[in-house]
C-alpha positions in Angstrom: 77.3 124.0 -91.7 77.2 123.1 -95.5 75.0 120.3 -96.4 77.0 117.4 -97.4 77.3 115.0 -100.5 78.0 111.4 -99.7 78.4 109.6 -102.9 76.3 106.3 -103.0 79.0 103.7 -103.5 78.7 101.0 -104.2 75.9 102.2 -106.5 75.9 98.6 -108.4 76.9 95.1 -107.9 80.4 94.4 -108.8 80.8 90.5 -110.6 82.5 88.5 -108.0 85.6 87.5 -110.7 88.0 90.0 -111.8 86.6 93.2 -114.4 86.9 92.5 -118.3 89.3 95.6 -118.7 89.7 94.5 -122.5 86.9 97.0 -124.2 86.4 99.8 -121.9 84.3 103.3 -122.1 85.1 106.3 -120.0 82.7 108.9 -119.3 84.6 111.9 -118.2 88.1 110.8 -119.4 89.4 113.6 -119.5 89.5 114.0 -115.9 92.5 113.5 -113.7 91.5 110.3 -112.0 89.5 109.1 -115.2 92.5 109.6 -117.6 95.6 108.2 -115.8 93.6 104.6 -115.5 92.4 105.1 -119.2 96.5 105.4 -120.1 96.8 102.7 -117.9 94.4 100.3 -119.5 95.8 101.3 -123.4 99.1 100.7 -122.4 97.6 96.8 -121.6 96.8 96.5 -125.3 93.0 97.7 -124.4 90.6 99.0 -126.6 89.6 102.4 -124.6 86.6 105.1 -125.6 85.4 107.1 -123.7 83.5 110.9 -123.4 83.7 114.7 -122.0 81.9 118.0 -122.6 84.6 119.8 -123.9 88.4 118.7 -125.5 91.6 119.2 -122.6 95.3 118.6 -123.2 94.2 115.4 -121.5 91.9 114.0 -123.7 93.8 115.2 -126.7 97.5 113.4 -125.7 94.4 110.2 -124.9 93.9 110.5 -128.4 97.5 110.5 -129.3 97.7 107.4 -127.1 94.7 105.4 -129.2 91.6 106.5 -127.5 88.8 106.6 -129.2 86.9 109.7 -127.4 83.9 112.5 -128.2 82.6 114.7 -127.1 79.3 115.1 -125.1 76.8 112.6 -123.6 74.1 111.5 -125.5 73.2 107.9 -124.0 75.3 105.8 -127.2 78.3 103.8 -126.3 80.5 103.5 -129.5 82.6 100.5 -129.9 80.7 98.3 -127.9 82.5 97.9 -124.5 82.3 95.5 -122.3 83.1 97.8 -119.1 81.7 101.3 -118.5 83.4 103.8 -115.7 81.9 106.5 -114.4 83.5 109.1 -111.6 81.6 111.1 -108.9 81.9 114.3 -110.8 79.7 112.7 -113.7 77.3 110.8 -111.8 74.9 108.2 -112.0 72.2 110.5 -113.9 74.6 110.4 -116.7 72.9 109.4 -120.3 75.8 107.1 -120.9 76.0 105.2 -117.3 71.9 104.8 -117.7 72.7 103.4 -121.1 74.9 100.7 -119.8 73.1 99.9 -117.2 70.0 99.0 -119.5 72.2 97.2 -121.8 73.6 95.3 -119.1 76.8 95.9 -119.5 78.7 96.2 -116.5 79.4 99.7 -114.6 81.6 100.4 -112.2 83.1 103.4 -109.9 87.0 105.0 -110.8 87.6 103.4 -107.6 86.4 100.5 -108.1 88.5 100.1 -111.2 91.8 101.6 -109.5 91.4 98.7 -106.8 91.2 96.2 -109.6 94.3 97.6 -110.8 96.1 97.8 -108.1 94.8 94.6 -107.3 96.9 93.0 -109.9 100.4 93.7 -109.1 102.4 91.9 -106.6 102.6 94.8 -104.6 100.3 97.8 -103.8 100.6 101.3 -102.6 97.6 103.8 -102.3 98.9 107.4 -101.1 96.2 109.6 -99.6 96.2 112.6 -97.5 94.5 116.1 -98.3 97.8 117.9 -99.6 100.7 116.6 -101.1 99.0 113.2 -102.6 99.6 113.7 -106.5 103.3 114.7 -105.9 104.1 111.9 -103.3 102.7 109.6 -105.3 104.8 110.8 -108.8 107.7 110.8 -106.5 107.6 107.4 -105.2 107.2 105.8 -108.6 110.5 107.6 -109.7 112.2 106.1 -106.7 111.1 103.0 -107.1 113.3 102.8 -110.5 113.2 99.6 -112.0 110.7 98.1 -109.2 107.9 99.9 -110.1 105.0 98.1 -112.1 102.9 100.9 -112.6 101.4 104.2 -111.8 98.6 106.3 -111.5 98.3 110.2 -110.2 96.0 113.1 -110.5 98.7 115.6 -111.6 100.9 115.1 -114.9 105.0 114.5 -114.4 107.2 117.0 -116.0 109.5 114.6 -116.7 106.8 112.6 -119.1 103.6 114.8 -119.4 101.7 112.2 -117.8 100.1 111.7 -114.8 100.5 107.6 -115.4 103.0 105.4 -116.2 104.2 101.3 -116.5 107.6 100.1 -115.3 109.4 96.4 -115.2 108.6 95.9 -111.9 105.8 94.4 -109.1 104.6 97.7 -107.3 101.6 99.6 -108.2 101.7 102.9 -106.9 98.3 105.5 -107.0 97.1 108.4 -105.7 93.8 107.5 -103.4 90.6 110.3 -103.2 89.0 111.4 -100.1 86.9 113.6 -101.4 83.9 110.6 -102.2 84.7 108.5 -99.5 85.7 105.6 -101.6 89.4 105.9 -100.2 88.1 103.5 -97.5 87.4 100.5 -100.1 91.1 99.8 -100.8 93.5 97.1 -99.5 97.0 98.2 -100.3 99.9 96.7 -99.3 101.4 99.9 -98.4 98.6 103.3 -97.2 100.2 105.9 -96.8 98.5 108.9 -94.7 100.3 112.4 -95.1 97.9 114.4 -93.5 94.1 114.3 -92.8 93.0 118.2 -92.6 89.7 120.4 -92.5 88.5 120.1 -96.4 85.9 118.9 -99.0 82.9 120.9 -96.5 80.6 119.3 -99.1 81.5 116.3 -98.1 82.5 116.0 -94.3 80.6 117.9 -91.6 83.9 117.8 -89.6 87.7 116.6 -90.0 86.6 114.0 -87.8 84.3 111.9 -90.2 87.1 112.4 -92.9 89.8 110.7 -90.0 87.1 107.5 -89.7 87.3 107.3 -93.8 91.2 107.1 -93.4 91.0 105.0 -90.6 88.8 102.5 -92.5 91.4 102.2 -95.3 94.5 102.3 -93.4 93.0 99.2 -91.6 92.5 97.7 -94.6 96.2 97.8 -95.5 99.4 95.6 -95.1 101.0 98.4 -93.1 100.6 102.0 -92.7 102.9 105.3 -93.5 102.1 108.2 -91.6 103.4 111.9 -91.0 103.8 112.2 -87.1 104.1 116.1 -87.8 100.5 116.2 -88.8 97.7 115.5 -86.2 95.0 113.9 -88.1 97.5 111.4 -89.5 98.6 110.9 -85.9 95.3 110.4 -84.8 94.4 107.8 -88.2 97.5 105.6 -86.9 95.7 106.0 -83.0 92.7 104.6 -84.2 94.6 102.0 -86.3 96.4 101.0 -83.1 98.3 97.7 -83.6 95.9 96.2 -86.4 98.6 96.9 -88.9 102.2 97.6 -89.2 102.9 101.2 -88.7 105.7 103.3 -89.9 106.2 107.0 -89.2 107.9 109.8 -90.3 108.9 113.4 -89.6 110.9 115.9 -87.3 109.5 114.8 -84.3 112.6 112.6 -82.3 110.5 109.2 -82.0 109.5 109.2 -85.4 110.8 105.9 -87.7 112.6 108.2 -90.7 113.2 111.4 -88.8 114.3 114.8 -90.5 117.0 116.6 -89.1 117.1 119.2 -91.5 115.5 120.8 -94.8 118.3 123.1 -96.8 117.2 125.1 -99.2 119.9 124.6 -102.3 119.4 126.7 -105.4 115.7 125.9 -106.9 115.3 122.5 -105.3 116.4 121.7 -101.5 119.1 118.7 -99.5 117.2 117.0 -96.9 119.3 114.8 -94.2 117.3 111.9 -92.8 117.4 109.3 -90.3 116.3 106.0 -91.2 115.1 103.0 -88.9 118.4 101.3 -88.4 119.5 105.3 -87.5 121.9 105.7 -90.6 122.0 109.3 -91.8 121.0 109.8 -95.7 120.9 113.1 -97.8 118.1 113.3 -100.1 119.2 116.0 -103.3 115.8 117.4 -105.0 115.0 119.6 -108.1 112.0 120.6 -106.1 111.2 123.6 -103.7 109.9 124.1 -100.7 109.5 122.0 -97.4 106.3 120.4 -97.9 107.9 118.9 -101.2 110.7 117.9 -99.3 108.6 116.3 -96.8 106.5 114.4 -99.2 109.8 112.9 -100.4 110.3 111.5 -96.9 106.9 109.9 -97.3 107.9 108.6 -100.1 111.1 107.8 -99.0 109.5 106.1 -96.1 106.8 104.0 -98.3 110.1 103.2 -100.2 111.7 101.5 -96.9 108.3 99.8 -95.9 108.6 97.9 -99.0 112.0 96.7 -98.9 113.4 98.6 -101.7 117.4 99.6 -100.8 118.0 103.2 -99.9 120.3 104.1 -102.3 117.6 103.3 -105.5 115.1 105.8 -103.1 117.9 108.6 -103.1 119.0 108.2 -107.1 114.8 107.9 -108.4 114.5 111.3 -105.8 116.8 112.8 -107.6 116.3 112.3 -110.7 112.3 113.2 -110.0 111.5 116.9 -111.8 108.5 117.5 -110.1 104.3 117.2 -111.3 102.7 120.2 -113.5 100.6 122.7 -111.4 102.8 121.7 -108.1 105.4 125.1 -107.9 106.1 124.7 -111.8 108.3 127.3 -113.1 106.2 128.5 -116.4 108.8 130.7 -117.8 110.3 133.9 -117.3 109.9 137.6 -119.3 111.4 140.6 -118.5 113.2 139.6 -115.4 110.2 138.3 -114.4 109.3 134.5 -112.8 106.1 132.9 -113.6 105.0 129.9 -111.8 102.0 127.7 -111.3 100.6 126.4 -108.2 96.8 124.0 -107.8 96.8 125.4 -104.3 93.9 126.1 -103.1 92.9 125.4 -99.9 94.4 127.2 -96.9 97.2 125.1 -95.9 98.4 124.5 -99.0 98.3 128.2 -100.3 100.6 128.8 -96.7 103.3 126.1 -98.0 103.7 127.5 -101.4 103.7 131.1 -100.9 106.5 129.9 -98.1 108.2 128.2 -101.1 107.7 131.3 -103.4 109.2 133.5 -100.6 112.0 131.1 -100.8 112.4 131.3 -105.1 111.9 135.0 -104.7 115.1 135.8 -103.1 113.7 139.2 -101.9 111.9 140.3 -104.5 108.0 140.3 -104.6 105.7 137.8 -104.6 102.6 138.6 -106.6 99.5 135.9 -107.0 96.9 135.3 -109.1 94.3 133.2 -107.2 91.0 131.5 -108.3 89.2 130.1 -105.0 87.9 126.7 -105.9 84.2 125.8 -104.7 81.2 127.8 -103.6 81.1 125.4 -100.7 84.5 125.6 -100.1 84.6 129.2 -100.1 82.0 129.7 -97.9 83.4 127.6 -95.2 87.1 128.6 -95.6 86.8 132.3 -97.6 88.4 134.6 -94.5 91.2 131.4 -94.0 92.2 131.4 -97.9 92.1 135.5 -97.7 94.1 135.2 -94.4 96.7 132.5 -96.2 97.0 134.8 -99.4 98.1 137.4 -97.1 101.4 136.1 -97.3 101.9 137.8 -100.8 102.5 140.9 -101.5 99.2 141.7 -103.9 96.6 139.2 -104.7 94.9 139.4 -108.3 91.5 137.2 -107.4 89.3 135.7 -110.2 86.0 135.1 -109.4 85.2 131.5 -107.3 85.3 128.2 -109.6 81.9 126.7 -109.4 82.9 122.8 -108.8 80.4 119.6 -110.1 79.8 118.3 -106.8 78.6 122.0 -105.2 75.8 121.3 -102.3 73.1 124.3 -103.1 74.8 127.3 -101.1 74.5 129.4 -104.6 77.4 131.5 -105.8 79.6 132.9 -103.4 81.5 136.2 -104.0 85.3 136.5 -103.3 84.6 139.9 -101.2 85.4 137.7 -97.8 88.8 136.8 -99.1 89.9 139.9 -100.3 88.8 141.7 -97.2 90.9 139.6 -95.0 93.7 139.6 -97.2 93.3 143.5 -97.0 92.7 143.3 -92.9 96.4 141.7 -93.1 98.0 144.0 -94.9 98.1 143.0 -98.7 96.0 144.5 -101.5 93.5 141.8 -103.3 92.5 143.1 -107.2 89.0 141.3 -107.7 88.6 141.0 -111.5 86.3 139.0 -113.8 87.9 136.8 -115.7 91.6 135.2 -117.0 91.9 138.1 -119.6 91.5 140.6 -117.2 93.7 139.0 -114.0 96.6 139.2 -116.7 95.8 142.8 -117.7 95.9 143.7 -113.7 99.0 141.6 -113.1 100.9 143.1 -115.8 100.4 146.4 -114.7 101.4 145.4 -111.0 104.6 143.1 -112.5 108.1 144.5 -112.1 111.8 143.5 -112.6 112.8 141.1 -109.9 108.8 140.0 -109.4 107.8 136.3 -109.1 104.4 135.7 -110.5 101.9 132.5 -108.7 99.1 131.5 -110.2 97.3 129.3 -108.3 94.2 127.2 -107.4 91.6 125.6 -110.1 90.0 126.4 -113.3 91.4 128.5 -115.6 93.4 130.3 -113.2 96.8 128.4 -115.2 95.7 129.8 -118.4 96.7 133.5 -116.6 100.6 132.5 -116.5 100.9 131.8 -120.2 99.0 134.8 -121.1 101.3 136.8 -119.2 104.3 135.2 -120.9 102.6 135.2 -124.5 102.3 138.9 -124.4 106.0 139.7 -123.0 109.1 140.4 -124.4 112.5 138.1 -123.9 110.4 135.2 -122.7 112.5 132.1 -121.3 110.0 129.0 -121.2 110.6 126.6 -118.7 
């Protein structure tokens, strides 16, 4: 099995009294976690800096917002902050964090800063799972209309282009990371578990040390939310036991807010509930596909657990247009639908092909897929090749090397396209962006739906594909 990273947490002493938020340096804002609580702390009259190698669409709207941030590491720390955040995909080795350290200035983990956060509202909720997290959590603060405090996701809302956001209200709402254990240092109000699968190998030997980690922070909540559809979630709330409050939801019969059915209605779907008091509800979403309507159950469910009326959940659901990279439609050329999908494990790539089928209406399904993770790839290459099998051709870039890779060296995508051969669809390996949207142009057709999906530059492919076609529609 792949050697595994555990992230040394809590790698310093935290002051006993609340953080000094007021002058604080980022290094690696410009990454999902990283940036939402930067946004976050600007929008509390902060002064914010921070650093990355290279400029995103993140750091540049940071900018916008009244960051000060450069680019690169070089050990100085301009505008002399009080608070330095670092994220385990920079790590402690960073010029920057050594810097602080030696200046004594205090330095603390993403996480540790999220929990301060969260820590200040009247009410918490920390979403977790290993799918469906960063659109749960975008979705529950749009139903918690005028009720929510604040948020914080990893993916950016269509509705706002952000992946964080400040309300009227008392509940902080954020998406909580598995993948470096610090899920478990939490104390929500309200944890939500949505599922607890087989993932980060360069992290967990096996799902069951990744169930403990959920365990500890579901224990460490008010109550719990948890899908009774998913085993590991199941088995987070056995472990719970009675310790907290526990609310479930799902098809199953005995579940608290049970599904009774998932309709598919033009782009988005109508989903009829249950709740605890047994009163049917219909939930109308822009969204496709039956893990997105799921997830607006969880948050649905959440929603209940904190006392908020139903018929505020059903209007904020509603209204809610979805996160970027989560089945986003790009565009369309030529008769021809382009969406864009952050799939990339195995499970997920299942539920969004399923939701593709769905959009396609009969005609073909074609994906661009860029595996994400030597590690990753390694461990789950012939299930990803076996999940892509569920298009009709694959167009696969070469594997996304990640930060946190354990030393397996590069991996080769030949395992997935075999088994997505062995199953009947053709896989295209090519080397880069510019040549996945050569390939996929020459496959397209009228009546084609075009997924990109996974990580890396895999979502540049989509708006090449548009850029070069004629009677483009954007999105």
């Amino acid at each position: 099995m792949c050697e595994t990273k555990h992230v040394p947490f809590p790698p310093i002493a935290v002051p006993d009294g609340p953080l000094d938020t007021s002058r604080t340096h980022f290094v690696g804002i410009g990454g999902a976690g990283m940036s939402s609580l930067a946004r976050l702390l600007l929008a509390q009259g902060a002064v914010v800096t921070g650093s990355d190698v290279r400029s995103t669409p993140a750091t540049d709207r940071l900018i916008a917002a009244g960051a000060g941030i450069r680019l690169g590491h070089d050990g100085s720390l301009p505008g002399a902050p009080g608070l330095v955040v670092w994220s385990s995909a920079v790590g402690l080795d960073n010029p920057e964090v050594i810097a602080a350290q030696r200046a004594g200035i205090t330095v603390v983990h993403r996480s540790q800063l999220l929990a301060h956060l969260a820590g200040q509202a009247r009410e918490s909720v920390i979403v977790a799972g290993t799918h469906g997290k960063s659109t749960t959590t975008a979705m529950l603060a749009a139903a918690l209309g005028e009720h929510l405090a604040a948020w914080a996701g990893g993916g950016d809302a269509v509705a706002t282009g952000a992946n964080a956001g400040t309300g009227p209200g008392d509940v902080f709402v954020a998406e909580g990371d598995e993948s470096d254990r610090t899920l478990a240092i939490y104390h929500p109000d309200v944890a939500v578990v949505l599922n607890v699968d087989d993932d980060h190998p360069e992290t967990y030997v096996a799902r069951s040390e990744a169930t403990e980690v959920y365990a500890e922070f579901a224990r460490r909540s008010g109550s719990l939310v948890f899908s009774a559809d998913d085993e590991g979630a199941r088995e987070v709330a056995d472990l719970v036991g009675e310790q907290v409050l526990t609310v479930s939801f799902g098809r199953v019969d005995d579940a608290d807010v049970r599904v009774t059915s998932i309709r598919a209605e033009g782009s988005g779907s109508l989903v009829t509930l249950h709740g605890p008091d047994g009163v049917e509800v219909t939930i109308g979403l822009q969204v496709p596909g039956e893990t997105a309507a799921m997830d607006a159950v969880a948050a649905y469910a959440a929603g209940l657990t904190l006392g908020v009326a139903p018929e505020t959940l059903i209007a904020g659901l509603a209204a809610y247009e979805g996160v970027a990279r989560r089945m986003t439609l790009l565009g369309k050329a030529d008769g021809v639908r382009v969406m864009d999908s952050f799939a990339h494990h195995p499970t997920a790539i299942t539920a969004d092909l399923a939701a593709a089928r769905q959009l396609a209406d009969g005609g073909r399904v074609l994906v661009v897929f860029e595996p994400s993770g030597w590690t990753r790839t390694a461990a789950m290459g012939e299930a990803c090749g076996a999940a892509l099998a569920g298009a009709d051709e694959v167009v696969l870039l070469p594997v996304h090397s990640l930060l946190t890779e354990s030393p397996v060296g590069p991996v080769p995508t030949g395992v997935i396209a075999a088994t997505a051969f062995a199953n009947a669809t053709i896989a295209h390996e090519v080397s880069d962006a510019t040549a996945a949207s050569e390939v996929c142009a020459e496959l397209v057709r009228p009546g084609d739906l075009v997924l990109t999906m996974g990580t890396g530059e895999v979502s540049r492919v989509g708006e090449m594909l548009l850029a070069h076609a004629v009677n483009v529609v954007r999105a």
